[in-house]
TIVO-50725 format. One record per residue: x, z, y negated of N, C-alpha, C in turn; residue number from 1; residue in one letter. Coordinates in Angstrom, 2 decimals, m for minus. Atoms other than C-alpha are relative to their C-alpha. Last residue first. Layout:
BEGIN
REC       n_x       n_z       n_y      ca_x      ca_z      ca_y       c_x       c_z       c_y   seq   type
REC         X         Z         Y         X         Z         Y         X         Z         Y   NUM      A
...
END
This chain:
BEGIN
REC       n_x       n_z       n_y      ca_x      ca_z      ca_y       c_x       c_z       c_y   seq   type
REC     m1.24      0.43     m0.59     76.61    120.92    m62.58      0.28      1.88      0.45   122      X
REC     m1.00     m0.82      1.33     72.72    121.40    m62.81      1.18      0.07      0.94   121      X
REC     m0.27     m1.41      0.32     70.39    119.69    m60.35      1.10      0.23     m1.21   120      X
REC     m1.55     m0.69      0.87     69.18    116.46    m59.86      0.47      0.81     m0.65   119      X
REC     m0.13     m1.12      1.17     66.57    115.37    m57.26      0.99     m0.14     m0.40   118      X
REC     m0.92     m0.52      0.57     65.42    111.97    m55.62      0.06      1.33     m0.88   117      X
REC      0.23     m0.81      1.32     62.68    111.64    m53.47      1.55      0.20     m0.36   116      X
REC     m0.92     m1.12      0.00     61.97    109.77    m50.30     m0.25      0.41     m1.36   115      X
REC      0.51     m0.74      0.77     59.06    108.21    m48.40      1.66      0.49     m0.33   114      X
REC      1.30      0.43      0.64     58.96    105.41    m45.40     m0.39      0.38     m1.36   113      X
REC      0.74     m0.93      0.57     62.40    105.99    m43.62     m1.38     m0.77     m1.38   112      X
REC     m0.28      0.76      1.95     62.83    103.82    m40.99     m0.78      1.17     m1.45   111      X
REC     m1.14     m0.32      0.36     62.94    105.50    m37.28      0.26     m0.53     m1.64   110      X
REC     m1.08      1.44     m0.15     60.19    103.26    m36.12      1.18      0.86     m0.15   109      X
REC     m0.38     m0.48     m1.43     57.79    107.21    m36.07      0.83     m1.76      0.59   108      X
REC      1.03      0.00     m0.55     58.30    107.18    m40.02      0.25     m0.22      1.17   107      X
REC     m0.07      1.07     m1.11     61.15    109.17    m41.29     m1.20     m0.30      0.25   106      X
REC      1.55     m0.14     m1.38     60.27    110.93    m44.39      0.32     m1.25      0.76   105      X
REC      0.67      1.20     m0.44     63.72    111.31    m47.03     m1.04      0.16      1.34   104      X
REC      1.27     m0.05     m1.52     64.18    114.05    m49.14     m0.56     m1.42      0.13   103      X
REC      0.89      0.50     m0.74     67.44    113.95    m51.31     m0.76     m0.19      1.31   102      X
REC      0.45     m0.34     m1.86     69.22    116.59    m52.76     m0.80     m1.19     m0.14   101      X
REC      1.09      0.69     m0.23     71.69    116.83    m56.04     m0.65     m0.23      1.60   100      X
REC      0.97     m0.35     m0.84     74.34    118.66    m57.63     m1.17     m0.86      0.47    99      X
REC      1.06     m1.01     m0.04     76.34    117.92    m60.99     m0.16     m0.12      1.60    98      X
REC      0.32     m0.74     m1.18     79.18    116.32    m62.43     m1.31      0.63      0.53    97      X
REC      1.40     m0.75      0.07     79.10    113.62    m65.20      0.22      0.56      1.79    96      X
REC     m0.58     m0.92      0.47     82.33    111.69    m65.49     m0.74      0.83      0.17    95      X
REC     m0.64      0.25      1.45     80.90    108.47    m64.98      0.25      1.30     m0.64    94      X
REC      0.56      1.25      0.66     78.79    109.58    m62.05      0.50     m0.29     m1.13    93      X
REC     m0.97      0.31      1.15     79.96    112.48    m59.77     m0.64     m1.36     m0.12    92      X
REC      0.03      1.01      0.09     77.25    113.82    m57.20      0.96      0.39     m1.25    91      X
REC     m0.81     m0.31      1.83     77.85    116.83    m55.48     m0.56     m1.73     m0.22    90      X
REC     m1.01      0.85      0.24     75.27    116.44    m51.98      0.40      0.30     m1.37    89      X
REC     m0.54     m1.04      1.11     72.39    117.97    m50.38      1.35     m0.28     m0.17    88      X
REC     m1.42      0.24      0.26     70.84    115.33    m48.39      0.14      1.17     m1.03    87      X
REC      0.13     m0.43      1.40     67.13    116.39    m46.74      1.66     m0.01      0.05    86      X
REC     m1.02     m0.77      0.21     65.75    115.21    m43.71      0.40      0.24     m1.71    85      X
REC     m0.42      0.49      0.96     62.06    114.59    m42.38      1.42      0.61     m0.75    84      X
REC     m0.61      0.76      0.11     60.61    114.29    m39.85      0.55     m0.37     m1.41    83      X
REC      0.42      0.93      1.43     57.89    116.78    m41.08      0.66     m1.22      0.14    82      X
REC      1.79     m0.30      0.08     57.59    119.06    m37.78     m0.31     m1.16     m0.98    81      X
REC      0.47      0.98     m1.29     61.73    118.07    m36.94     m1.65      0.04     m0.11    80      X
REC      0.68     m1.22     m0.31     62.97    119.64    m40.39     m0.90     m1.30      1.20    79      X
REC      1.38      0.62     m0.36     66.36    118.23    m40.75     m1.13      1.05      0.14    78      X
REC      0.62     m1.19     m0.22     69.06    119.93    m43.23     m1.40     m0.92      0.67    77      X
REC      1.09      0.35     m0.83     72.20    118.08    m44.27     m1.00      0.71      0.84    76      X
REC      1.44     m0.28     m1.52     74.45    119.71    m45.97     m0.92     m0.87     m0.11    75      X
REC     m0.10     m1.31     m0.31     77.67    119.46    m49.01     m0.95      0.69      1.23    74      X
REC      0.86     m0.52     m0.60     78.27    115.70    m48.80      0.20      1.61      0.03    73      X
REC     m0.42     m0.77     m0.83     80.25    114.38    m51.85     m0.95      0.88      0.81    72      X
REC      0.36     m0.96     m0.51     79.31    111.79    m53.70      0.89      0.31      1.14    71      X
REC     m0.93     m0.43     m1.44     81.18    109.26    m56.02     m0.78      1.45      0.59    70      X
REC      1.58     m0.76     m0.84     80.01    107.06    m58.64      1.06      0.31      1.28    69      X
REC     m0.38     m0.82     m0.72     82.42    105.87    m61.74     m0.91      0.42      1.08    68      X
REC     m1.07      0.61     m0.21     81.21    102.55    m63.88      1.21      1.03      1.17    67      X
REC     m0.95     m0.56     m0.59     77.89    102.99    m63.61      1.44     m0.20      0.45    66      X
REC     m0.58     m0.72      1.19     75.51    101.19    m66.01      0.99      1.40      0.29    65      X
REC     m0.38      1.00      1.29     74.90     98.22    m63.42      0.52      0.95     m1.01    64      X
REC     m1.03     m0.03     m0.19     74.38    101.04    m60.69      0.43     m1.17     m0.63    63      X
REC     m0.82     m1.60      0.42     70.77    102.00    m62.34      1.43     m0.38      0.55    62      X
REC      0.06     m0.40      1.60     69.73     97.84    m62.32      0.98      1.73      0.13    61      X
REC     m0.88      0.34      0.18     71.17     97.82    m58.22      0.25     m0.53     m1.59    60      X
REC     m1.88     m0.83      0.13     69.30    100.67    m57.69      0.64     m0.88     m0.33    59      X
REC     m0.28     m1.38      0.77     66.27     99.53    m59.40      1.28      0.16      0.68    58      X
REC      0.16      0.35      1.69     65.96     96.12    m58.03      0.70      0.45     m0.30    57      X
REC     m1.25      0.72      0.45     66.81     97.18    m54.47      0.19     m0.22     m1.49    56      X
REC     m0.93     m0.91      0.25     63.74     99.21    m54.75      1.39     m0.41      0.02    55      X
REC     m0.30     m0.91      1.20     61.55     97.03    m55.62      1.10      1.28      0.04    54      X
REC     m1.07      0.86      1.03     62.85     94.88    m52.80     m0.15      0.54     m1.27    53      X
REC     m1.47      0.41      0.01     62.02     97.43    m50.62      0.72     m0.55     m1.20    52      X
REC     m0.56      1.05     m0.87     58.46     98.55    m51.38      1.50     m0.08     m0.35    51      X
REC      0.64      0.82     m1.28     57.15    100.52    m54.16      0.62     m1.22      0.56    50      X
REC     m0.72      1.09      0.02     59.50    102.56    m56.98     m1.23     m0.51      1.53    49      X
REC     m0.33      1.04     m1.22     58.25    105.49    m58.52     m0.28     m1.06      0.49    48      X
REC     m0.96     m0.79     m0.89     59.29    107.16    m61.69     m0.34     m0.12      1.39    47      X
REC      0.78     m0.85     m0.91     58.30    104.24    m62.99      0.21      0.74      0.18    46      X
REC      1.61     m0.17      0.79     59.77    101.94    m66.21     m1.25      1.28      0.60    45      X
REC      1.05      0.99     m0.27     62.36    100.88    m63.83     m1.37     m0.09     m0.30    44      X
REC     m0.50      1.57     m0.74     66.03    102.06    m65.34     m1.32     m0.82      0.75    43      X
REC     m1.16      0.82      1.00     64.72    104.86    m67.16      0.00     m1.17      0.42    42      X
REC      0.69     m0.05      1.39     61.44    106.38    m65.01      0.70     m0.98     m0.92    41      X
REC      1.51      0.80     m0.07     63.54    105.54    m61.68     m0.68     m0.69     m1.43    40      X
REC     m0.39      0.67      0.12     66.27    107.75    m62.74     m0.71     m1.69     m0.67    39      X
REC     m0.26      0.20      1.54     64.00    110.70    m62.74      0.48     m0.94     m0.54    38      X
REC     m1.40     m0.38      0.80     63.29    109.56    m59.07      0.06     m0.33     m1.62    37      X
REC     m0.04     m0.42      1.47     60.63    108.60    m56.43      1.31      0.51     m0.47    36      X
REC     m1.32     m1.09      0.41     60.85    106.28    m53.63     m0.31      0.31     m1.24    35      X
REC      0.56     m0.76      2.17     57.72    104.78    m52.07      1.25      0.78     m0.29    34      X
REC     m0.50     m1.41      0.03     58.88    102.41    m48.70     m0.42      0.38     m1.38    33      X
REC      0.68     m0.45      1.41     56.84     99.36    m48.12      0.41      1.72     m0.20    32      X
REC      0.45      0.85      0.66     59.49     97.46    m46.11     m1.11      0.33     m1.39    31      X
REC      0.55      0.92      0.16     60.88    100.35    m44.64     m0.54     m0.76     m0.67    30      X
REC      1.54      0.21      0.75     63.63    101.79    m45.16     m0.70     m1.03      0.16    29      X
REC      1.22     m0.80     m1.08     66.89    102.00    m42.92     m1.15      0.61     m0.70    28      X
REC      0.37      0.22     m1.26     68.91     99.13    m44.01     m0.99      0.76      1.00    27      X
REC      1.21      0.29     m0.32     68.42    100.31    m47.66     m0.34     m0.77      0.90    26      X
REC      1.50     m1.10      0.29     71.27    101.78    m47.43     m1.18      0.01      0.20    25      X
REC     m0.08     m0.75     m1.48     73.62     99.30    m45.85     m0.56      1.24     m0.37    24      X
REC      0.85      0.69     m1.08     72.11     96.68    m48.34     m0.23      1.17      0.90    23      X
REC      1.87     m0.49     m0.39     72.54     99.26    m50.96     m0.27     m0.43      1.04    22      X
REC      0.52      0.42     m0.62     77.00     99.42    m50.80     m1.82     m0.19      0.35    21      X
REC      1.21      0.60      0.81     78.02    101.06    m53.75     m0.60     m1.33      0.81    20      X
REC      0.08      1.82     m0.21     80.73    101.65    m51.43     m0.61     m0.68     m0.75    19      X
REC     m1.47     m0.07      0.65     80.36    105.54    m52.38      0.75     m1.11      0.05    18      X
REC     m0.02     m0.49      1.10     77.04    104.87    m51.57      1.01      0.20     m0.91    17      X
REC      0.24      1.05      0.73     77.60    103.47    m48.47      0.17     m0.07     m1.15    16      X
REC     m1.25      1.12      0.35     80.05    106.09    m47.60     m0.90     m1.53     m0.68    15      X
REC     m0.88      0.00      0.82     77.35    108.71    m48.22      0.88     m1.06     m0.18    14      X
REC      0.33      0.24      1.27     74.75    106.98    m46.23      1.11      0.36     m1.33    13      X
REC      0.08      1.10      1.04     77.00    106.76    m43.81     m0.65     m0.71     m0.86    12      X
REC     m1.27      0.43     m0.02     78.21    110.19    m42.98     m0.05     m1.94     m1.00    11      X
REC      0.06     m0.44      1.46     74.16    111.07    m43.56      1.54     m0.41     m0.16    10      X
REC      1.82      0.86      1.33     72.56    108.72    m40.76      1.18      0.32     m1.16     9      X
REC     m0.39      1.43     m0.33     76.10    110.06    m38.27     m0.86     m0.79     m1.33     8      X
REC     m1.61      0.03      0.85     75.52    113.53    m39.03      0.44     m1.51     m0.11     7      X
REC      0.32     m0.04      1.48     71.77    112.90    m38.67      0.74      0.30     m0.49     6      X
REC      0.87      0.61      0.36     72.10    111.31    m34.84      0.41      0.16     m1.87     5      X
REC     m1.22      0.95      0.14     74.74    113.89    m34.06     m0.26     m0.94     m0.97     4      X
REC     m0.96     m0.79      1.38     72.10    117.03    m34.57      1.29     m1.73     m0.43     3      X
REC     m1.31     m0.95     m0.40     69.49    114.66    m32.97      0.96      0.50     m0.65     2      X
REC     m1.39      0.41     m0.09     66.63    113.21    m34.80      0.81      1.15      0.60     1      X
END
């Protein structure tokens, strides 16, 4: 991806998100995408999630018990050998501040195939 390219990806992943928008999230995963996340474990028994519509599930179970959600982009960081980028972002969630990064693996369609949720300390 181009520098514009992954300002553009990460501009509106945030706003989706902050839209609580998934469709226009999970517009760019593919069909059997693997997502992991501590979240995951709670809200879908896994800590990771196979294929799309399992993953719609889950986020739209974990944003059922969210009544505040709001990120803020702090970097974006591609690594062009791994295709793969990385969100570094504040997250606010029902009052709850903290930190957080996600790694997502483009596959060579442009759809990402692999990501990972982290969550850091406020």
């Amino acid at each position: 991806m181009k520098r514009d390219e992954i300002t553009e990806y990460v501009e509106n992943w945030i706003d989706a998100w902050n839209g609580r928008d998934v469709e226009a999230v999970l517009a760019h995963f593919s069909d059997d995408v693997r997502f992991s996340s501590p979240v995951a474990a709670r809200v879908a028994g896994n800590r990771t999630v196979t294929g799309k519509a399992a993953l719609r599930s889950y986020w739209l179970a974990a944003l059922d018990h969210v009544e505040d959600l709001r990120f803020t982009l702090d970097r974006a960081l591609w690594d062009d050998e791994r295709n793969e980028l990385a969100i570094v972002y504040y997250r606010d969630v029902n009052g709850q501040h903290d930190k957080a990064c996600e790694l997502l693996t483009f596959d060579r369609s442009g759809q990402v195939a692999q990501g990972e949720a982290m969550y850091g300390v406020a």
